[in-house]
Residue frames as a rotation matrix with the C-alpha (Angstrom) as fourth column:
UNK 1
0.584 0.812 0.000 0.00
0.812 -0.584 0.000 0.00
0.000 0.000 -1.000 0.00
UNK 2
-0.382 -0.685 0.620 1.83
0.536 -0.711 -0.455 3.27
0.753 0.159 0.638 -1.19
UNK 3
-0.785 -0.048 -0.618 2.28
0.541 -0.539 -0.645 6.00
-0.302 -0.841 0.448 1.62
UNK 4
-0.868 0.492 0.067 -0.74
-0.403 -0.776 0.484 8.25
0.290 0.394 0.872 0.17
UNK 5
-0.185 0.885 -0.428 -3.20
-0.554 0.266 0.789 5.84
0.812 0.383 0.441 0.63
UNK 6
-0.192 -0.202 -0.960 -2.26
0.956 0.182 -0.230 5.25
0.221 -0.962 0.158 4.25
UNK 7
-0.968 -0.169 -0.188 -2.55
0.240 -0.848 -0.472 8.59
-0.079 -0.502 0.861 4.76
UNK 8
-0.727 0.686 0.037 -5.62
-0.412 -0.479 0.775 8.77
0.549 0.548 0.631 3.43
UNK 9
0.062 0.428 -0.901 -7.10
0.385 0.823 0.418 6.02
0.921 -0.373 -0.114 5.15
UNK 10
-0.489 -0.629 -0.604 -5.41
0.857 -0.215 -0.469 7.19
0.165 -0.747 0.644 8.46
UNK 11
-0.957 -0.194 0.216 -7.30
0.214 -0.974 0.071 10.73
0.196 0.114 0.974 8.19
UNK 12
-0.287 0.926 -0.244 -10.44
-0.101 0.224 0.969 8.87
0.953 0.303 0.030 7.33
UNK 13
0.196 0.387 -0.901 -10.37
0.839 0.409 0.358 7.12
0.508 -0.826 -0.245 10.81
UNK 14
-0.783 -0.622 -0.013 -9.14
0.507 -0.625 -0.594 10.45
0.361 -0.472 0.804 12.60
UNK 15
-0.941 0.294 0.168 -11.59
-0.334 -0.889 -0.312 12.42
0.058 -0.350 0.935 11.78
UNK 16
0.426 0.795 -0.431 -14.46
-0.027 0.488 0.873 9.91
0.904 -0.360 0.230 12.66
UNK 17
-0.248 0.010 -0.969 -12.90
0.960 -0.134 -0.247 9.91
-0.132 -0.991 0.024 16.34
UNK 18
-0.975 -0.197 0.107 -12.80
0.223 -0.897 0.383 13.58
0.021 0.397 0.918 15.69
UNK 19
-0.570 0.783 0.248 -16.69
-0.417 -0.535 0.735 13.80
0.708 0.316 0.632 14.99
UNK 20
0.245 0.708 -0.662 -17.59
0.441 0.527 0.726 11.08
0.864 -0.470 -0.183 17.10
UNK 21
-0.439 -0.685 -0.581 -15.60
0.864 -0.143 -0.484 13.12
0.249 -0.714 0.654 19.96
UNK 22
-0.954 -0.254 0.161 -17.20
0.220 -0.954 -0.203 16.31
0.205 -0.158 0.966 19.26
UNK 23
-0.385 0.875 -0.295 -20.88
-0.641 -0.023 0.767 15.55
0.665 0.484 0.569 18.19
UNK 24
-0.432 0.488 -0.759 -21.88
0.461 0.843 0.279 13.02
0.776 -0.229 -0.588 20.20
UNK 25
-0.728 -0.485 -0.484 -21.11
0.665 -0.330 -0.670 14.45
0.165 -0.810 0.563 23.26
UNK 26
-0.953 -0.024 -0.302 -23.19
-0.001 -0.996 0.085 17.63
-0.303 0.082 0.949 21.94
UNK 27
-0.527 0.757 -0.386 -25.96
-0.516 0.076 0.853 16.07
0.675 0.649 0.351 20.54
UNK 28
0.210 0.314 -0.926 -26.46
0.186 0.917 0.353 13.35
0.960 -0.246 0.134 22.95
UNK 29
-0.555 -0.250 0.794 -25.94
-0.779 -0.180 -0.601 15.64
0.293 -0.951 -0.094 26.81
UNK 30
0.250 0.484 0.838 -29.05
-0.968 0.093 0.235 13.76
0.036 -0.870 0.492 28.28
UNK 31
0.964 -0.111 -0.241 -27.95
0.172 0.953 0.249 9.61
0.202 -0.282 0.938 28.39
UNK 32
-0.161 -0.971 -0.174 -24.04
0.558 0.056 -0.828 10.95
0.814 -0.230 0.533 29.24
UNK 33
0.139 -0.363 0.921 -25.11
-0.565 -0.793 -0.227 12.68
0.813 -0.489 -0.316 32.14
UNK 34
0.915 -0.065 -0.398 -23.82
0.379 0.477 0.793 11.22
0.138 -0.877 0.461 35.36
UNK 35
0.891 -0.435 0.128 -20.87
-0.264 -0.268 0.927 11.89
-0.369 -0.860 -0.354 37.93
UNK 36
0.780 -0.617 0.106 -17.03
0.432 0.409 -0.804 11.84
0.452 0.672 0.586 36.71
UNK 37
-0.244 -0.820 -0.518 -14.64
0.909 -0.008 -0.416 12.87
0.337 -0.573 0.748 39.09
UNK 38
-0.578 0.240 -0.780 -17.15
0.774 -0.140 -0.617 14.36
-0.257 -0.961 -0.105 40.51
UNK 39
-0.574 0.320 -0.754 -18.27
-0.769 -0.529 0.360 16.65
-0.283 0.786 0.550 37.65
UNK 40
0.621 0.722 0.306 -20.89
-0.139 0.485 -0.863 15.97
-0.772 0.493 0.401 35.58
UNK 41
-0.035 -0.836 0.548 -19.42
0.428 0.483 0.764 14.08
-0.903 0.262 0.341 32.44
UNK 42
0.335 -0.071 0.940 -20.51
0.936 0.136 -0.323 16.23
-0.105 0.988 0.112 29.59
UNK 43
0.979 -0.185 0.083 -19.37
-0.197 -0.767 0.611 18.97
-0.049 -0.615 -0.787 31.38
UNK 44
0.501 -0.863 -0.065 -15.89
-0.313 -0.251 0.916 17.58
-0.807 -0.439 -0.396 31.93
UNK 45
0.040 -0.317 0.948 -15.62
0.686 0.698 0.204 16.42
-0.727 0.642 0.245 28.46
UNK 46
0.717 -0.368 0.592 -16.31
-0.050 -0.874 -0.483 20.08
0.696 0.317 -0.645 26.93
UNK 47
0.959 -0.284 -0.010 -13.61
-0.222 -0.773 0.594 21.19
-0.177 -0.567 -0.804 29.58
UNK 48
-0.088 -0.824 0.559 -11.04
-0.697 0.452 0.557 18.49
-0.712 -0.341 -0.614 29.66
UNK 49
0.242 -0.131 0.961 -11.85
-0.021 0.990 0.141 15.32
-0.970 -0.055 0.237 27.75
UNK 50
0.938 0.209 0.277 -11.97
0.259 0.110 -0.959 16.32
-0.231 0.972 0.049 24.33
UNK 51
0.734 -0.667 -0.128 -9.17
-0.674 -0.738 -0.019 18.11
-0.082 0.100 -0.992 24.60
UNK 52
0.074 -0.897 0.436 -6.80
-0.674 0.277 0.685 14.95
-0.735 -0.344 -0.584 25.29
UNK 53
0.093 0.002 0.996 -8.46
0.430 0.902 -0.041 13.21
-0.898 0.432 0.083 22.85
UNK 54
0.957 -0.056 0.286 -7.36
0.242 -0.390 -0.888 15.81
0.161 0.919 -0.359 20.00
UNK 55
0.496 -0.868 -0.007 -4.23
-0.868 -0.496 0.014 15.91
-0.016 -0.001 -1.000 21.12
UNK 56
-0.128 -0.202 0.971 -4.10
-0.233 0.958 0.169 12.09
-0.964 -0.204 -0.170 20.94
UNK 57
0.728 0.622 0.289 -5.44
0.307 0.081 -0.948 12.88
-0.613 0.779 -0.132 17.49
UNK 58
0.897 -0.399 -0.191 -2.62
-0.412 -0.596 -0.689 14.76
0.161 0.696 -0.699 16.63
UNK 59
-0.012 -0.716 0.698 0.18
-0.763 0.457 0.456 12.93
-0.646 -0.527 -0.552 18.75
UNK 60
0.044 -0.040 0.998 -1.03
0.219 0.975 0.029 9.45
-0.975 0.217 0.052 16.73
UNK 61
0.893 0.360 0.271 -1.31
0.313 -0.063 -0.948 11.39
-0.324 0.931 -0.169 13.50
UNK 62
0.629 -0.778 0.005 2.34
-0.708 -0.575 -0.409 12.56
0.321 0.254 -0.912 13.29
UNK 63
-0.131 -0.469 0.874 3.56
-0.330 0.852 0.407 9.01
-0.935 -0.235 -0.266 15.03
UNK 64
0.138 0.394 0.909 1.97
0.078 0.910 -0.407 7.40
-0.987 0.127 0.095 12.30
UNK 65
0.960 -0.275 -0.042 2.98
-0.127 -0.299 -0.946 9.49
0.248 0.914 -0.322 9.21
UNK 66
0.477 -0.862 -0.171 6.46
-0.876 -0.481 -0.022 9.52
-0.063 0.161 -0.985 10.55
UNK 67
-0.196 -0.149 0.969 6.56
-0.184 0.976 0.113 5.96
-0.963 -0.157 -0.219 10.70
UNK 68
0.827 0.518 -0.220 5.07
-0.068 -0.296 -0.953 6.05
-0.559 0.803 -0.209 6.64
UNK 69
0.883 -0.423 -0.204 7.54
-0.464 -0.713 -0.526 8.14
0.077 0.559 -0.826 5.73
UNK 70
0.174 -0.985 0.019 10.38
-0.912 -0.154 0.380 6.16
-0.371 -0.084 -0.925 7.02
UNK 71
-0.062 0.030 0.998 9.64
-0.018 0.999 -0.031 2.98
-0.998 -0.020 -0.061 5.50
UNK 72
0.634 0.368 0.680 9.24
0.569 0.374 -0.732 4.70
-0.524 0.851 0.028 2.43
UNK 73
0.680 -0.732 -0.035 12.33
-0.728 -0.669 -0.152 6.28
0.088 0.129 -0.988 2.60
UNK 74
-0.065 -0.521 0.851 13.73
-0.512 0.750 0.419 2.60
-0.857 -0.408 -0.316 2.85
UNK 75
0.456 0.746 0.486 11.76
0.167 0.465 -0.870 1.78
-0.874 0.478 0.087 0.08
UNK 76
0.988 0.107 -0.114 13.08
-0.045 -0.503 -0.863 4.10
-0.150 0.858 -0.492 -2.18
UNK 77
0.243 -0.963 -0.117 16.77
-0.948 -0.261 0.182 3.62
-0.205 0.066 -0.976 -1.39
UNK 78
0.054 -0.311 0.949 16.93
-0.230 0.921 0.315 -0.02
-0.972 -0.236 -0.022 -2.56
């Protein structure tokens, strides 16, 4: 599978955590509501949760291209 089409693929699933991270949440307050370290959870998930989980978005999206990239920089030098 050529590096483009990993990336592509890779972006695809991102940004479906990505919507499912933002939207749900937003759409869907009244079955998420219940106690989370003591906060209510859709509360601490606008404050705090989403947040780690877009930076987990970006953290795995720049592991995972740089990993790509160096295998197809092997690739090409044989």
């Amino acid at each position: 599978m050529k590096t483009w089409s990993k990336n592509k693929r890779l972006i695809v699933i991102l940004l479906s955590v990505w919507f499912l991270t933002t939207l749900v949440v937003g759409l869907a307050p009244e079955p998420l509501r219940f106690n989370f370290f003591g906060w209510n959870f859709t509360y601490w998930w606008g404050a705090q949760g989403a947040l780690l989980i877009y930076l987990a978005i970006i953290w795995i999206y720049a592991h995972k291209m740089h990993q790509y990239e160096k295998k197809a920089l092997k690739t090409n030098q044989k």
